[in-house]
N, C-alpha and C positions, 0 to 999 in steps of 0.2 A: 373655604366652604365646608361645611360638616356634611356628611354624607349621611351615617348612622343614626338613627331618629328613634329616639323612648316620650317623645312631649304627648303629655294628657290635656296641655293647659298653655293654648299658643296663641297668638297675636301676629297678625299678617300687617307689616306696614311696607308703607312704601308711597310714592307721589299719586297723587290723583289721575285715572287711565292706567295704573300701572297693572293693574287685573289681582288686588286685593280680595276683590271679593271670587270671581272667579276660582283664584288658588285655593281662599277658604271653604268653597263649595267642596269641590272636588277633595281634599282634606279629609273633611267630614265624611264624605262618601268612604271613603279608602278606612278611615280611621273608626266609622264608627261611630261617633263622638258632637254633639251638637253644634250647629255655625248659631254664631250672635254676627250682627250687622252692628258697627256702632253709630253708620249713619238710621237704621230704624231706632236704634231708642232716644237718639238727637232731635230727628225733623217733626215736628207738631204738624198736623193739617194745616196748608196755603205756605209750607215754607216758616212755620212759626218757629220758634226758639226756646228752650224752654231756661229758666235762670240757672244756673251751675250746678245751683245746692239739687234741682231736679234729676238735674240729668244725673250727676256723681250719685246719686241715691237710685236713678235706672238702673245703672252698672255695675252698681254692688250687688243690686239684688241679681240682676242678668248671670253673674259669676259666682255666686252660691256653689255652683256643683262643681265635683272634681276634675270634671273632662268636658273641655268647651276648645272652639278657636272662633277667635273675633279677629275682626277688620278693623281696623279703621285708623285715624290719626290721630285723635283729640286728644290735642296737650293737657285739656283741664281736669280728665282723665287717665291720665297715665301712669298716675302712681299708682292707682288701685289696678287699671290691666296690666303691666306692667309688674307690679308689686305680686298680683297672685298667681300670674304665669311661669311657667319654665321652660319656655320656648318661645323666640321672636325670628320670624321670618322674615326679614328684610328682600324687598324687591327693590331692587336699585338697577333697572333697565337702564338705556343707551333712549337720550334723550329724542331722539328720533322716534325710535320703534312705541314711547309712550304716546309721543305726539299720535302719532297716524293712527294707535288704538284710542285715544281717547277722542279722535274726531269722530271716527266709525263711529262708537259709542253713541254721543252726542247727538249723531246726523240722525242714525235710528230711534235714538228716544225721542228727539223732538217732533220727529216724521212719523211715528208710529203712536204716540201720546203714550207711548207704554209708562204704568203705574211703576213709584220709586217705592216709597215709604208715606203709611198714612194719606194714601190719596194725591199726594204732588206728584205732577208731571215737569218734563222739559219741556219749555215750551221753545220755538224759534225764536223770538226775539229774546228773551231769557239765555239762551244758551249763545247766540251771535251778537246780538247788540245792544247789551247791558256790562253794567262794571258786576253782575253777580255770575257771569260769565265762566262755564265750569272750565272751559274752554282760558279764557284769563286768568283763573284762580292756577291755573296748572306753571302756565307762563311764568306767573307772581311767587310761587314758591317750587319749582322744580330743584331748582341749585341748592337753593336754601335747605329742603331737606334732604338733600344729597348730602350734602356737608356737616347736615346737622345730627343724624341720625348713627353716623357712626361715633362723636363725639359722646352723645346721649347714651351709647352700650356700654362705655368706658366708666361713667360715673360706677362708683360703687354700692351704692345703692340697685346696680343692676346685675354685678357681678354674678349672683344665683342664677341668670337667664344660659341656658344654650344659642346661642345664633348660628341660625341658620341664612348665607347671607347669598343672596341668587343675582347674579348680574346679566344672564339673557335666558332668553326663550326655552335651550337648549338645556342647561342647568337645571331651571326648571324641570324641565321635563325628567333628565336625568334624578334627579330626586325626588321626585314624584314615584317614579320606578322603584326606588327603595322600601317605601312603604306600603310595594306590594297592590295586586290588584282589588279590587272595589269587590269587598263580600258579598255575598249573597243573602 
């Protein structure tokens, strides 16, 4: 785990519940520096999609400036955040602790209608018993990008990147600490 932190231009990934976005708030705050959500420039209104060429052209423009930190996963993305970053935060939690954060999560959005992106909500039967399941989606690739993600740093096309690679809560937080408290 790197301790020492100069990124202008980072990327938080990590499994779905693993507090992505959360880490990239708080970032921002401490750093300064603008959050991009890469599930907001994804989700169209009702859950819509938009074709690839859209969205790759959302995120290029979203990553124009020099100092950003985005979230999110999307492989059909990733050359471009990826390619303009130099810094990736890797959250690779203990598949427990993601679980019972991403149910919390879950339980509250769907129980509170709180707004995501573009007006969608979780709904209850959407989040419990549907295959769109964020709840399922977690189950269906947890391992998978555990596994996958440190493979992915190795390519050399990534070699430019610092990783930053956090595996519990504790870490977290210890690193957080490095970059100093939330300016004023």
């Amino acid at each position: 785990m790197q301790t020492g932190f100069s990124g202008q231009r980072i990327v938080v990934v990590g499994t779905s519940g693993s507090g992505k976005t959360t880490l990239a708030r708080e970032v921002s705050q401490r750093l300064q520096i603008p959050h991009l959500e890469l599930d907001a420039l994804y989700w169209e209104p009702n859950w819509g999609e938009p074709p690839d060429d859209v969205f790759r052209q959302r995120v290029s423009d979203a990553l124009m400036g020099n100092c950003w930190i985005i979230d999110g996963n999307y492989g059909q993305v990733r050359d471009i955040v990826w390619g303009r970053a130099d810094t990736v935060v890797l959250l690779d939690y203990p598949f427990g602790f993601v679980w019972r954060r991403l149910w919390r999560r879950t339980v509250r959005r769907a129980f509170q209608q709180e707004e995501l992106w573009n007006g969608n909500r979780e709904t209850i039967r959407q989040s419990f018993f549907s295959r769109e399941s964020i709840l399922l989606w977690m189950l269906q690739t947890y391992f998978k990008r555990r596994k996958r993600y440190p493979q992915l740093l190795q390519q050399p096309e990534y070699n430019h990147l610092k990783v930053v690679h956090l595996q519990s809560q504790f870490q977290t937080d210890n690193w957080l600490a490095t970059l100093g408290d939330v300016k004023a």
